[in-house]
Each structure stands twice: as structure tokens, then as C-alpha cells.
PQR file of N, CA, C, O and H, with PARSE charges and radii, in Angstrom:
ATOM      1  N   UNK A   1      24.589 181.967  98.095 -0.4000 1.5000
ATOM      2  CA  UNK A   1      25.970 182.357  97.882 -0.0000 2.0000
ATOM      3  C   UNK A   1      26.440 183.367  98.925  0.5500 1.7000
ATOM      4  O   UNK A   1      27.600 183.524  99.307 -0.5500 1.4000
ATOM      5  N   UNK A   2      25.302 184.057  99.340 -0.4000 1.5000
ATOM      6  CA  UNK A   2      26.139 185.836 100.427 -0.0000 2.0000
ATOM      7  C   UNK A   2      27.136 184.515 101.527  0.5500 1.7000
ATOM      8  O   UNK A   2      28.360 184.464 101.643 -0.5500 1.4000
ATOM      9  H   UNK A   2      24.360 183.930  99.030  0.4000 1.0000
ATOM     10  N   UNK A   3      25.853 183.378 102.341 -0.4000 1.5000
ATOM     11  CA  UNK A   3      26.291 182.851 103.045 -0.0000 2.0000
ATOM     12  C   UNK A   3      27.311 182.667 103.186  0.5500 1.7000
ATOM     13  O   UNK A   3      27.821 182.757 104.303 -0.5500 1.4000
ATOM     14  H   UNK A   3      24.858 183.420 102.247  0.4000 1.0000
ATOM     15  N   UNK A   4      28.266 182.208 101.667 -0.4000 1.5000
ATOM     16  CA  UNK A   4      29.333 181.470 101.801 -0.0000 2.0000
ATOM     17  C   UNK A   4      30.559 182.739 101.275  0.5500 1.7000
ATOM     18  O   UNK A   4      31.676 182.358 100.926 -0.5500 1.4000
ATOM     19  H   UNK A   4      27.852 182.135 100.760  0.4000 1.0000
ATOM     20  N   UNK A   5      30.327 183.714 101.272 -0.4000 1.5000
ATOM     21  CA  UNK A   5      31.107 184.802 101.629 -0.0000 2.0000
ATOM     22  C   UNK A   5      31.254 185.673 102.872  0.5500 1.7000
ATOM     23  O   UNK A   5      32.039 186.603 103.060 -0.5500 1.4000
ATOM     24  H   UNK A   5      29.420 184.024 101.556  0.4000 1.0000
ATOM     25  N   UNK A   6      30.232 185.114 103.759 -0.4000 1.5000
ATOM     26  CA  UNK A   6      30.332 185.747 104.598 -0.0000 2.0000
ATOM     27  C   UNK A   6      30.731 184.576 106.115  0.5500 1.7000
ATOM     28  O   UNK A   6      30.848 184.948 107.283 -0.5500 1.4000
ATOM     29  H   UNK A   6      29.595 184.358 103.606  0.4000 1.0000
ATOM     30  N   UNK A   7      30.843 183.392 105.676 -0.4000 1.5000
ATOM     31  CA  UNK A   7      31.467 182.412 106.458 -0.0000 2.0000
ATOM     32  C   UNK A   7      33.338 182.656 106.015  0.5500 1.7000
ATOM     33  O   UNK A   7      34.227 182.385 106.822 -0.5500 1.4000
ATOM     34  H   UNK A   7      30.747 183.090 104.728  0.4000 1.0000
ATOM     35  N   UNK A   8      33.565 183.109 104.844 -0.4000 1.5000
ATOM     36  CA  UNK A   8      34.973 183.588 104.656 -0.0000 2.0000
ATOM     37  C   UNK A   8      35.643 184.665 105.154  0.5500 1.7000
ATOM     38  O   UNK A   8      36.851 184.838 104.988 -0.5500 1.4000
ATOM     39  H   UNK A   8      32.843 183.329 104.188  0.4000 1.0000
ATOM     40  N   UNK A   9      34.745 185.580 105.904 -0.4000 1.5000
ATOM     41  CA  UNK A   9      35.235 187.071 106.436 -0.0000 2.0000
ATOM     42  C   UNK A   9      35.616 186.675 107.413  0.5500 1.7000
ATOM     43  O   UNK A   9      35.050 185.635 107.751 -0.5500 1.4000
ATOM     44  H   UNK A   9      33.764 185.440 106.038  0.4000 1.0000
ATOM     45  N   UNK A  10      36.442 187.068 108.152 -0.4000 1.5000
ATOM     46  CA  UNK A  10      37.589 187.174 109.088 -0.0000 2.0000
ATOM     47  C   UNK A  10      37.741 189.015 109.672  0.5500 1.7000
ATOM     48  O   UNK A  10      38.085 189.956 108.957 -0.5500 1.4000
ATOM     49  H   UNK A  10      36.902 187.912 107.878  0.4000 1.0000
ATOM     50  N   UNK A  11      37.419 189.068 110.923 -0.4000 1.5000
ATOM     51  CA  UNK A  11      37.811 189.934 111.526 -0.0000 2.0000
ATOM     52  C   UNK A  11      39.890 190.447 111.230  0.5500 1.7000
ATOM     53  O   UNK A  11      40.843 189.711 110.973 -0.5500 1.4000
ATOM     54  H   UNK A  11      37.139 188.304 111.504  0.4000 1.0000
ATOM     55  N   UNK A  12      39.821 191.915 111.424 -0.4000 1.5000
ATOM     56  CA  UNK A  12      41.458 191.891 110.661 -0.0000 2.0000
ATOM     57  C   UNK A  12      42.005 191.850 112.019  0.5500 1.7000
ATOM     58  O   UNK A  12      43.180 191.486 112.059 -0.5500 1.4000
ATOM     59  H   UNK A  12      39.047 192.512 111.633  0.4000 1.0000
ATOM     60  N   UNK A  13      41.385 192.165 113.289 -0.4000 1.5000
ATOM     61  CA  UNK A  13      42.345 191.775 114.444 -0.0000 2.0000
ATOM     62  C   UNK A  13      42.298 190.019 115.055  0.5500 1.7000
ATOM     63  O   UNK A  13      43.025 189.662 115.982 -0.5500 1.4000
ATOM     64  H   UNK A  13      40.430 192.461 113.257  0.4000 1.0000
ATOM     65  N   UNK A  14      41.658 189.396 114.593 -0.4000 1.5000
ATOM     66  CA  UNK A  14      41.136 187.773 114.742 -0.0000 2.0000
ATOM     67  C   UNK A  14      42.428 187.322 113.499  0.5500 1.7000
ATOM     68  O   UNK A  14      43.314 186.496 113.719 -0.5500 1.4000
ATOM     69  H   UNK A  14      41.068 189.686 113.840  0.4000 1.0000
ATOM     70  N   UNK A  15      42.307 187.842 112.622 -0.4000 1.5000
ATOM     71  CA  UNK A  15      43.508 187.426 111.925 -0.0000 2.0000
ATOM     72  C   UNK A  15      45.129 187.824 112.103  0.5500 1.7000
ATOM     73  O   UNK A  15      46.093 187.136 111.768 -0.5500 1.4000
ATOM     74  H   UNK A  15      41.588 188.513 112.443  0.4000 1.0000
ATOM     75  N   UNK A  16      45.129 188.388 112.372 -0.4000 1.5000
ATOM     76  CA  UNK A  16      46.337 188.779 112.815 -0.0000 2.0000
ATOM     77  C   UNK A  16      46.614 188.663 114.113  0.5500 1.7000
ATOM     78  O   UNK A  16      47.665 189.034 114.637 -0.5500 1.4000
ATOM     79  H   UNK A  16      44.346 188.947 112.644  0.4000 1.0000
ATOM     80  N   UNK A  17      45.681 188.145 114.668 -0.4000 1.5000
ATOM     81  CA  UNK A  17      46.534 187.119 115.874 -0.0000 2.0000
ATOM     82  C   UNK A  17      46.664 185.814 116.006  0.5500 1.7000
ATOM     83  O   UNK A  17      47.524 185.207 116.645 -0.5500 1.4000
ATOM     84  H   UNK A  17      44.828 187.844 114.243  0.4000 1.0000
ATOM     85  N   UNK A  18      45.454 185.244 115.150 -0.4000 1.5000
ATOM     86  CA  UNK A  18      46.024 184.237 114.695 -0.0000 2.0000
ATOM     87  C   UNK A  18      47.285 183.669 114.018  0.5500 1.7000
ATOM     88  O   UNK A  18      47.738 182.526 114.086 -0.5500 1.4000
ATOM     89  H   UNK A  18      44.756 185.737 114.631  0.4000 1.0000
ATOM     90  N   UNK A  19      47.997 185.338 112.975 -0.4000 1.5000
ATOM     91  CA  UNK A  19      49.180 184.910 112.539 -0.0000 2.0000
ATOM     92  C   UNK A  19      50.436 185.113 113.476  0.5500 1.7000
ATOM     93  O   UNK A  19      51.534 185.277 112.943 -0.5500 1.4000
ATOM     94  H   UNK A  19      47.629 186.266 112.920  0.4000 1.0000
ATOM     95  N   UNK A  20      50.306 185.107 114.991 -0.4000 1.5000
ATOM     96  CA  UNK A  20      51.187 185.908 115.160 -0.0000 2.0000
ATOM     97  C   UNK A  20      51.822 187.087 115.639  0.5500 1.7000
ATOM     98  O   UNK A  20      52.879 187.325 116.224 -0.5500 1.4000
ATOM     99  H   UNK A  20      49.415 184.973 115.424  0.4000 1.0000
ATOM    100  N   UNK A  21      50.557 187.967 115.080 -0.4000 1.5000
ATOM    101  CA  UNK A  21      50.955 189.490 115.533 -0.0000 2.0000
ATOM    102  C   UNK A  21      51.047 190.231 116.504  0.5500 1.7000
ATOM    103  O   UNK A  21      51.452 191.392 116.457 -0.5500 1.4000
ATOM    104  H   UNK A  21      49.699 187.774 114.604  0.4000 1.0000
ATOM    105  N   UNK A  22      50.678 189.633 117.498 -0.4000 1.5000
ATOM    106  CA  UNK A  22      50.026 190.260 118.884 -0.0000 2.0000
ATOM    107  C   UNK A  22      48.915 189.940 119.585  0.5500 1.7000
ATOM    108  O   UNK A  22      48.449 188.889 119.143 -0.5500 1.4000
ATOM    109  H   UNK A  22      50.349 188.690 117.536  0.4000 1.0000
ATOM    110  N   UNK A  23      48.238 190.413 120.548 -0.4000 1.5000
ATOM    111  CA  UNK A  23      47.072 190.366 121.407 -0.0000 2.0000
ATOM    112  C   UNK A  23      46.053 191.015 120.583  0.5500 1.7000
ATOM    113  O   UNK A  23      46.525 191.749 119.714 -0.5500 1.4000
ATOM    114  H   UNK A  23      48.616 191.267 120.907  0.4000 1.0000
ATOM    115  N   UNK A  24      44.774 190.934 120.629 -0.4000 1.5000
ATOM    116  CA  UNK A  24      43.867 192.051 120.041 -0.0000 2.0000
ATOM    117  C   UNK A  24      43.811 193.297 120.356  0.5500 1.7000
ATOM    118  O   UNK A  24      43.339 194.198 119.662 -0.5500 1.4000
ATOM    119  H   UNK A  24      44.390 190.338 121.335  0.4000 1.0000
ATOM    120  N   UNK A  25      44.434 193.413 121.730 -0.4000 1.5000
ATOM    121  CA  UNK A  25      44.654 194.919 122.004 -0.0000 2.0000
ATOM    122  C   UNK A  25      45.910 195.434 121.523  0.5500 1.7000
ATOM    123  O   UNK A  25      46.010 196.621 121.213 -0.5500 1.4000
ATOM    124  H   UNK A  25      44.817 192.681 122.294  0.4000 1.0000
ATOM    125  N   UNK A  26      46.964 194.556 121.431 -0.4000 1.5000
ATOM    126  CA  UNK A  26      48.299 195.274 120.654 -0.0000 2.0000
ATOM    127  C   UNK A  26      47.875 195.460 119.050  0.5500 1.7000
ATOM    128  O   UNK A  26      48.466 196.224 118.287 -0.5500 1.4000
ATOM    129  H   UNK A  26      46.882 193.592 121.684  0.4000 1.0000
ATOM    130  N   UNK A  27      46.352 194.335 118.553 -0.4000 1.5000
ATOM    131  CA  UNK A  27      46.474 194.799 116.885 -0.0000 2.0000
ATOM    132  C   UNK A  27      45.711 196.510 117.218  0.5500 1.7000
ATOM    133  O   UNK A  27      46.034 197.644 116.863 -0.5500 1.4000
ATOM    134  H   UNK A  27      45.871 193.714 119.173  0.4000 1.0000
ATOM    135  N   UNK A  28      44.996 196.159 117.757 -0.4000 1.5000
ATOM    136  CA  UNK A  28      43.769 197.718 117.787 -0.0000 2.0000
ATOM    137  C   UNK A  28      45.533 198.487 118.014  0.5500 1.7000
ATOM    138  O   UNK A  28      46.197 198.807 117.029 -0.5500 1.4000
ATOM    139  H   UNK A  28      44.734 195.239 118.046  0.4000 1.0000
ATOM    140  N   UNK A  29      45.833 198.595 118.855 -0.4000 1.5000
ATOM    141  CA  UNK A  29      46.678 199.932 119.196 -0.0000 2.0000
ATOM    142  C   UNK A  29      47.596 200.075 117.866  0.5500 1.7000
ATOM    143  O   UNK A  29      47.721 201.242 117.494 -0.5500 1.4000
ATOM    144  H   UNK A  29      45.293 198.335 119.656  0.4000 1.0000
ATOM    145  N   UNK A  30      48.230 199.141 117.120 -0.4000 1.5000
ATOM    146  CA  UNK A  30      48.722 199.264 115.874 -0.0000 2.0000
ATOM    147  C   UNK A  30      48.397 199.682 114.852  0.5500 1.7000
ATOM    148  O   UNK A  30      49.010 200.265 113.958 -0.5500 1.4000
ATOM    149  H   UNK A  30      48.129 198.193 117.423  0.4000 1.0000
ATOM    150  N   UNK A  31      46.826 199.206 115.049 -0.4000 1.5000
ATOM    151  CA  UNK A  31      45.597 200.190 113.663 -0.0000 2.0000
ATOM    152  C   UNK A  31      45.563 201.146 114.182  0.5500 1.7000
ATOM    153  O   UNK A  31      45.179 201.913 113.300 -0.5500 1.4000
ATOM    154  H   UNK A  31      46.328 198.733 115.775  0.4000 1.0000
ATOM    155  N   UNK A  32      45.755 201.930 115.405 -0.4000 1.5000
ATOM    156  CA  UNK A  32      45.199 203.539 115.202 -0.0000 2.0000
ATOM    157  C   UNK A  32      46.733 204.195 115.246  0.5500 1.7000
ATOM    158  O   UNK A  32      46.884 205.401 115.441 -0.5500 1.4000
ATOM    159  H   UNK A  32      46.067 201.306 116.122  0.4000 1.0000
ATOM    160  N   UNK A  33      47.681 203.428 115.076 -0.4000 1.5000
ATOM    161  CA  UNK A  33      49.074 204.133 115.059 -0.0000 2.0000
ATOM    162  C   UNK A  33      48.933 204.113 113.507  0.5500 1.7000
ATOM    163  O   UNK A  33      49.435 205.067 112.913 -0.5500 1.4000
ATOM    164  H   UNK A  33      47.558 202.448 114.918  0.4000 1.0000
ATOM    165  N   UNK A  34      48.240 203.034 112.691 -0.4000 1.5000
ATOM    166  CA  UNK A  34      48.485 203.313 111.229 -0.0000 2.0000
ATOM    167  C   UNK A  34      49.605 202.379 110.649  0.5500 1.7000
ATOM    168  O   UNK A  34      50.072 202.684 109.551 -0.5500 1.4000
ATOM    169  H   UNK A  34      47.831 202.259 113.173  0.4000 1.0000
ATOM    170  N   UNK A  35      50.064 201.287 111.284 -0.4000 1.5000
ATOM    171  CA  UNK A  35      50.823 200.430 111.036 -0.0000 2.0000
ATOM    172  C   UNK A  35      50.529 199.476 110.335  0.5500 1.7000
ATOM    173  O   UNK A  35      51.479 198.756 110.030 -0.5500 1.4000
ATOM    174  H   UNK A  35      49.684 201.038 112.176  0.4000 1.0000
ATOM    175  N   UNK A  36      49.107 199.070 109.789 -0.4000 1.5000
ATOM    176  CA  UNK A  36      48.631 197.869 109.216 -0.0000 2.0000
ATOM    177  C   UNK A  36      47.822 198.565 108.101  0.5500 1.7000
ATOM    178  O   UNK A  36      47.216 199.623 108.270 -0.5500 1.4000
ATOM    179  H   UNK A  36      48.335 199.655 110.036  0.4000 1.0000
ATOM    180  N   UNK A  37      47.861 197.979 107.126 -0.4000 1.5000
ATOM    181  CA  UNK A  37      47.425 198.294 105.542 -0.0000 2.0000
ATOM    182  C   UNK A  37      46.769 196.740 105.120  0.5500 1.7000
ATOM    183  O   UNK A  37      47.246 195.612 105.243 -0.5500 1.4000
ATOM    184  H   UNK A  37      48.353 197.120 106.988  0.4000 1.0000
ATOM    185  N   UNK A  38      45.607 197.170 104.632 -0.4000 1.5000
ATOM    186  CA  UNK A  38      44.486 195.972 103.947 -0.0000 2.0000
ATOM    187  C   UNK A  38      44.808 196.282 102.438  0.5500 1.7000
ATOM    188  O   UNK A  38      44.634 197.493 102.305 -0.5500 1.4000
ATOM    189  H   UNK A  38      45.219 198.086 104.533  0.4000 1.0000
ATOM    190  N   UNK A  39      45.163 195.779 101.354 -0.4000 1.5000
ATOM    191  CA  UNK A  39      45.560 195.871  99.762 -0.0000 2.0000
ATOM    192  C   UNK A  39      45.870 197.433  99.935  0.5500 1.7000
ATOM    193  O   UNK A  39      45.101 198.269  99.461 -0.5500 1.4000
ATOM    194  H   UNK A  39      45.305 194.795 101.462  0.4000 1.0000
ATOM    195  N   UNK A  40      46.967 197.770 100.596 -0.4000 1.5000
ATOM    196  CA  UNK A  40      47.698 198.920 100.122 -0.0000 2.0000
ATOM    197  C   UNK A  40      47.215 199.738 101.026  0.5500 1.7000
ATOM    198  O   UNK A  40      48.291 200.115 101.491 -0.5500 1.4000
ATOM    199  H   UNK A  40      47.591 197.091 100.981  0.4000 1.0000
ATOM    200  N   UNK A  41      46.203 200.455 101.798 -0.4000 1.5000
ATOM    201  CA  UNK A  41      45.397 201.198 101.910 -0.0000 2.0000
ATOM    202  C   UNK A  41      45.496 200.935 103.902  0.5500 1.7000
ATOM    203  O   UNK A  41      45.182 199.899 104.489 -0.5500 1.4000
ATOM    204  H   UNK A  41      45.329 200.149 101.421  0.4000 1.0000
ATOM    205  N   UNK A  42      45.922 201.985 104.418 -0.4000 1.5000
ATOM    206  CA  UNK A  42      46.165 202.267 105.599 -0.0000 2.0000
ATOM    207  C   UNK A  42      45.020 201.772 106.245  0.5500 1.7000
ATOM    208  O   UNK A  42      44.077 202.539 106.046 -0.5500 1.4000
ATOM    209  H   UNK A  42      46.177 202.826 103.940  0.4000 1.0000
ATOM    210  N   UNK A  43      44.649 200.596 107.087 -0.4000 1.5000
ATOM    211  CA  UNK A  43      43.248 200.174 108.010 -0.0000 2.0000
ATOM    212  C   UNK A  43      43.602 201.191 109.569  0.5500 1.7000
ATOM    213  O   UNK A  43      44.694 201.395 110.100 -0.5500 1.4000
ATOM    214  H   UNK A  43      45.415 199.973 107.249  0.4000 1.0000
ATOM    215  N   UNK A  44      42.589 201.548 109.873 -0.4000 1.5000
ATOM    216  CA  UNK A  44      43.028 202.351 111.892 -0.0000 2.0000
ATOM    217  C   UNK A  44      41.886 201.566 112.383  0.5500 1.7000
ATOM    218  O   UNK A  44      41.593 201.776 113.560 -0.5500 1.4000
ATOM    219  H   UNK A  44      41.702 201.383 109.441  0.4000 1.0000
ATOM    220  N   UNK A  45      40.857 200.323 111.453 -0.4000 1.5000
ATOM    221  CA  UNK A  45      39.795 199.954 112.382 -0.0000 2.0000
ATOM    222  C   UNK A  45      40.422 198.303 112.376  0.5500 1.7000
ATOM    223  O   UNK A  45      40.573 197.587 111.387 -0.5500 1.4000
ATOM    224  H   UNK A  45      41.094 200.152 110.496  0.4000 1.0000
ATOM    225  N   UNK A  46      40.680 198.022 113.610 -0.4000 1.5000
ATOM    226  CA  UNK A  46      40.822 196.600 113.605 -0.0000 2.0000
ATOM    227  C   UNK A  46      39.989 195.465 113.530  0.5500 1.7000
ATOM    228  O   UNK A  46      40.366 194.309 113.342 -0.5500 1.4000
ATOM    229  H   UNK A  46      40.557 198.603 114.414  0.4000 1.0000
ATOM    230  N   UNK A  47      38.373 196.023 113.752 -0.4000 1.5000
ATOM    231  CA  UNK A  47      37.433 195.455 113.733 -0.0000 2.0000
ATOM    232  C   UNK A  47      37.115 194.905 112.086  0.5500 1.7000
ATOM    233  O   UNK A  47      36.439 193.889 111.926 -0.5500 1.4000
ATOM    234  H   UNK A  47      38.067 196.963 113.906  0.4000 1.0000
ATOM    235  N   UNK A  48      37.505 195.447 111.249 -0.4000 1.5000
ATOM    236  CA  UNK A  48      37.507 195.561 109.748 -0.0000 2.0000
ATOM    237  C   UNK A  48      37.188 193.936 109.817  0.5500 1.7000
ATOM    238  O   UNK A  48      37.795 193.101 110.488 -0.5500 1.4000
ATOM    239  H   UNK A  48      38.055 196.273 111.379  0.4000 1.0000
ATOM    240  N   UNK A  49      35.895 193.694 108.802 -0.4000 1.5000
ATOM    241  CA  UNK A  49      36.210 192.357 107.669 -0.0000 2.0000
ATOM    242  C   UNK A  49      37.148 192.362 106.866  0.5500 1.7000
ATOM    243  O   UNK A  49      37.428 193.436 106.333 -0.5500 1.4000
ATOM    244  H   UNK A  49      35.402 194.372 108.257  0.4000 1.0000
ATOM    245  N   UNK A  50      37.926 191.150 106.533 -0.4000 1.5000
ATOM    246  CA  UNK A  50      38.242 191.027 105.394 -0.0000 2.0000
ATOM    247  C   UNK A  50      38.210 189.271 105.499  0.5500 1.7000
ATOM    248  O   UNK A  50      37.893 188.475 106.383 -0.5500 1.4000
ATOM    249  H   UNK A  50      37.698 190.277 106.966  0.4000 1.0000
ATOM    250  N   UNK A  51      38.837 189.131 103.770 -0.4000 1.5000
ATOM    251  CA  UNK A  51      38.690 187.824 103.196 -0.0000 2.0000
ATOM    252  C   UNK A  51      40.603 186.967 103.605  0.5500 1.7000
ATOM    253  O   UNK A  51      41.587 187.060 102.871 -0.5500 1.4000
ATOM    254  H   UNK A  51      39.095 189.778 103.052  0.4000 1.0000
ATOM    255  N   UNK A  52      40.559 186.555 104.361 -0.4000 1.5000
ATOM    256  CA  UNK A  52      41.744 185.970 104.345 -0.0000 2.0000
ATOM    257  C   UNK A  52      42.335 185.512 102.719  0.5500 1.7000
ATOM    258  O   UNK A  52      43.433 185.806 102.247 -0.5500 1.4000
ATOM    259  H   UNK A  52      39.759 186.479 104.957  0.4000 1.0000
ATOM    260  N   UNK A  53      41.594 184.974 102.276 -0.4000 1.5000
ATOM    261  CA  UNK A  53      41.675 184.082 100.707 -0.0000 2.0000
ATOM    262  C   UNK A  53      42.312 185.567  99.634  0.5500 1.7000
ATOM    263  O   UNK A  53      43.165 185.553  98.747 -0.5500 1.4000
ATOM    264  H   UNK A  53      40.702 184.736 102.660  0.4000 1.0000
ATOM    265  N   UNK A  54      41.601 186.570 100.104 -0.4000 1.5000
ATOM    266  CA  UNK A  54      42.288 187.599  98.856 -0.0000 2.0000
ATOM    267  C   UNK A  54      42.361 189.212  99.125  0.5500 1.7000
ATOM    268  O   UNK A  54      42.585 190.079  98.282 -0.5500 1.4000
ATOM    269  H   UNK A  54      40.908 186.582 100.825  0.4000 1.0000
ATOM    270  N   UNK A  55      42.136 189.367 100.385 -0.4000 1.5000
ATOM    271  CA  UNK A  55      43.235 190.401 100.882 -0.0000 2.0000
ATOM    272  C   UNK A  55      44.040 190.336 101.030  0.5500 1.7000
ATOM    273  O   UNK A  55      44.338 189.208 101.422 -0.5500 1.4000
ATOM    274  H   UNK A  55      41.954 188.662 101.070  0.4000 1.0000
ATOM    275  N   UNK A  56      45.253 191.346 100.917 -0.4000 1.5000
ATOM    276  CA  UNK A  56      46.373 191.594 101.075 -0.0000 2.0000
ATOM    277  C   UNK A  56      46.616 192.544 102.232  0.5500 1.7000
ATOM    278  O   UNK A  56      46.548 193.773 102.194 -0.5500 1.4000
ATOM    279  H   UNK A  56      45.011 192.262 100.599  0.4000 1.0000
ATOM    280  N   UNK A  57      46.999 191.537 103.580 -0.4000 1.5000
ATOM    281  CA  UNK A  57      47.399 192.269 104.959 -0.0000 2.0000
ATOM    282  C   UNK A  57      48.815 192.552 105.026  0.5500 1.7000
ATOM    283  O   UNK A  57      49.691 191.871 104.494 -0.5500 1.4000
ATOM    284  H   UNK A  57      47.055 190.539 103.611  0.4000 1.0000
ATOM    285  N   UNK A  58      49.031 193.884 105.900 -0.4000 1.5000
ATOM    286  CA  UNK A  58      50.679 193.924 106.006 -0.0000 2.0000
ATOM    287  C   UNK A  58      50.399 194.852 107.243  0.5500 1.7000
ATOM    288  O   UNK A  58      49.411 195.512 107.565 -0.5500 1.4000
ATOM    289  H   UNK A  58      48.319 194.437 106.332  0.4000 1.0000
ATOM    290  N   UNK A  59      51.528 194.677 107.770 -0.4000 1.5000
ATOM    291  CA  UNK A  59      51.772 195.061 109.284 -0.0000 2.0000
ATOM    292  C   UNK A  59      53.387 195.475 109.395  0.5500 1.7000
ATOM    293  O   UNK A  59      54.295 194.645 109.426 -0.5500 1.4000
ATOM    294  H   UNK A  59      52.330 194.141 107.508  0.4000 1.0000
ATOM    295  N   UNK A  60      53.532 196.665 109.440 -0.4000 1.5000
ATOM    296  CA  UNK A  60      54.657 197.914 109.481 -0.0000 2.0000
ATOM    297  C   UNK A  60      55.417 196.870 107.652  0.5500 1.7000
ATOM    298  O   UNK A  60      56.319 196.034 107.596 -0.5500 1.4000
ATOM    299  H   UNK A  60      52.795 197.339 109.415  0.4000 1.0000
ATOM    300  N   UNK A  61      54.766 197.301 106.792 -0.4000 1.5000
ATOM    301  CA  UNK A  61      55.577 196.515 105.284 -0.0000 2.0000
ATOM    302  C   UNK A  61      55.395 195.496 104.903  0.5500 1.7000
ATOM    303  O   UNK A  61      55.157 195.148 103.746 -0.5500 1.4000
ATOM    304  H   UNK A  61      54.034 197.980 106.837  0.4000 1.0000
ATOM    305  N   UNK A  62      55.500 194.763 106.013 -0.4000 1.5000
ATOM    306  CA  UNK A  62      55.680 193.139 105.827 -0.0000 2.0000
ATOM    307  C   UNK A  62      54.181 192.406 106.075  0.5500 1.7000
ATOM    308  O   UNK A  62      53.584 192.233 107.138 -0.5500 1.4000
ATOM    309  H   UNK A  62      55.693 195.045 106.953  0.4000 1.0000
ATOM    310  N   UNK A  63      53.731 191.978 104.474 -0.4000 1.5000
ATOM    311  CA  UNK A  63      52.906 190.859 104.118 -0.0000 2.0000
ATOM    312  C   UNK A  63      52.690 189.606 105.245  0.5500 1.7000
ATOM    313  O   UNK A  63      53.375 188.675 105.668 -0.5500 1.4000
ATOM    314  H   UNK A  63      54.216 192.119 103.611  0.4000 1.0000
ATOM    315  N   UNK A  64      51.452 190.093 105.454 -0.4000 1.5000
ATOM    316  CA  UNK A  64      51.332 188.311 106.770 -0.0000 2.0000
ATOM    317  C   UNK A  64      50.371 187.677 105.971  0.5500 1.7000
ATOM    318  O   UNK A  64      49.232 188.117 105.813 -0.5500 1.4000
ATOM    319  H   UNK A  64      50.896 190.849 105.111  0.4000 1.0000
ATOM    320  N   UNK A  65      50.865 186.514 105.397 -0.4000 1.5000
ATOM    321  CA  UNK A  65      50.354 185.275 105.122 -0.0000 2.0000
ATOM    322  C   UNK A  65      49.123 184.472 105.812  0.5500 1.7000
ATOM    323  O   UNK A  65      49.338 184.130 106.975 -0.5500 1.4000
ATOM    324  H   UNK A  65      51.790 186.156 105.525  0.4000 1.0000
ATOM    325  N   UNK A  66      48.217 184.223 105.416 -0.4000 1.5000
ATOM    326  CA  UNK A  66      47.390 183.294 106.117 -0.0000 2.0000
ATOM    327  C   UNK A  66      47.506 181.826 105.906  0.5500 1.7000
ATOM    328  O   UNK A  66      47.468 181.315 104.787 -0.5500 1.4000
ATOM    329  H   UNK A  66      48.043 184.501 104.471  0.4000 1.0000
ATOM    330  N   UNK A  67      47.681 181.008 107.273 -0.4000 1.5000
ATOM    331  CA  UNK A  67      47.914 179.545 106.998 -0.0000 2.0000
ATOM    332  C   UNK A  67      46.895 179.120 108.267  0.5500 1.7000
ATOM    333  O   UNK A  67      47.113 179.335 109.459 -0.5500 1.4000
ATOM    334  H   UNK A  67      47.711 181.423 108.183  0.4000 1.0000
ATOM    335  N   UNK A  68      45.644 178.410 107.638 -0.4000 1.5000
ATOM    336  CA  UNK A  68      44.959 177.982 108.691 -0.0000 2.0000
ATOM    337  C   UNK A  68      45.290 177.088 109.223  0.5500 1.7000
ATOM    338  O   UNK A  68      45.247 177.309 110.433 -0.5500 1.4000
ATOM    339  H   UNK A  68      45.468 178.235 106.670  0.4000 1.0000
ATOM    340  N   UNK A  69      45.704 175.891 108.951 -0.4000 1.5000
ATOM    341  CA  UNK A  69      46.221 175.343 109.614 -0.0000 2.0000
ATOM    342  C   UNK A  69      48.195 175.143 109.434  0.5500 1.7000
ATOM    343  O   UNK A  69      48.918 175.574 108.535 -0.5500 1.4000
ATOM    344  H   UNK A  69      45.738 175.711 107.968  0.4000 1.0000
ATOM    345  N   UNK A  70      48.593 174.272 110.771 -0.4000 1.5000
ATOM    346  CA  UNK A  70      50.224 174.325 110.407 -0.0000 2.0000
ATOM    347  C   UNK A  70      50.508 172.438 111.586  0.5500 1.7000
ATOM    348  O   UNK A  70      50.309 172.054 112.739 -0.5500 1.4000
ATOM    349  H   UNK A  70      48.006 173.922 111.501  0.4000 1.0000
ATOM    350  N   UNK A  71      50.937 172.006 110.566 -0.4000 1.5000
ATOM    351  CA  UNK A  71      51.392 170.527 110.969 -0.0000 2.0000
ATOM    352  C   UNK A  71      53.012 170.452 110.976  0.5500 1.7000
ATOM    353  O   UNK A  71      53.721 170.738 110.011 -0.5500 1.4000
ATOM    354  H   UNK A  71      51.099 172.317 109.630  0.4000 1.0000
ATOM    355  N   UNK A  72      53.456 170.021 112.224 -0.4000 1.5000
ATOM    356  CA  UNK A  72      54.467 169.659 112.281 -0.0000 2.0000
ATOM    357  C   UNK A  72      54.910 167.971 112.975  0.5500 1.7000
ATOM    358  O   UNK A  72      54.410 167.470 113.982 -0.5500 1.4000
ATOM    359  H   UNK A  72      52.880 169.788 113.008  0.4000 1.0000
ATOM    360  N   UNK A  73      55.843 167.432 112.191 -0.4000 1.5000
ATOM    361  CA  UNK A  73      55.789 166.175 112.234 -0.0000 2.0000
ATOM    362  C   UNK A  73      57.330 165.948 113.050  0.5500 1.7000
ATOM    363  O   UNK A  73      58.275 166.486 112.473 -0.5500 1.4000
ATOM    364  H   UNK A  73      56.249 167.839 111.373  0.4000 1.0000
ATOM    365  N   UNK A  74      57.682 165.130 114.453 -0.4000 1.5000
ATOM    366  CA  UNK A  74      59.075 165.185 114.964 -0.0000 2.0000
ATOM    367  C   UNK A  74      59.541 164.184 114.950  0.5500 1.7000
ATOM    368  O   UNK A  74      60.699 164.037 115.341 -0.5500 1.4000
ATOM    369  H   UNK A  74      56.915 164.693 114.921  0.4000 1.0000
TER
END
């Protein structure tokens, strides 16, 4: 079982650029400004695990969603 919790961890700057947010160096510089919160709670390490599936990320307020994948059909 650890295995298959630990194939679910997600780096918090790997995720948040995946959503979007920036470069890995614009997330790091945002965690030590204090702009990004893991379930409420101010992160300054961008390196941080977390669980995409049931953390709660936010970046200056605003909740970023995780969508692994995204299909668009034209």
C-alpha cells in the first residue's frame, strides 16, 4: 500500500506548473514570498509533497484545481 501512496505524491512546484502557474523558479520565488497555501496553511517550500487527489492548493486565494489530463475536440 506505502507504494501506492507514494506513486500519488506530486511535488507542489511540479504541480503547479503543470496547472499553469509559472516556471519552477517563479513557483519557488512565490513560496518564499508566502503566496501559496497547502489546506489553509502558508507552504515557503516548493519542494513540498503533496497528494493532488486531496490537498487543497491555492496560489495568492485562488484554489488551483488538478486536471491530469485536458481533451479538446475542434
Amino acid at each position: 500500500m506505502a507504494v501506492d501512496v507514494m506513486k500519488e505524491l506530486m511535488r507542489l512546484d511540479k504541480y503547479l506548473t503543470e496547472m499553469g502557474q509559472g516556471t519552477r523558479s517563479q513557483i519557488k520565488e512565490m513560496a518564499r514570498k508566502g503566496r501559496i497555501t497547502v489546506n489553509s496553511v502558508t507552504e515557503k517550500k516548493s519542494d513540498r509533497k503533496i497528494s493532488p487527489s486531496s490537498d487543497a492548493v491555492a496560489v495568492d486565494g485562488r484554489i488551483v484545481a488538478y486536471a491530469e489530463y485536458e481533451y479538446y475536440m475542434l
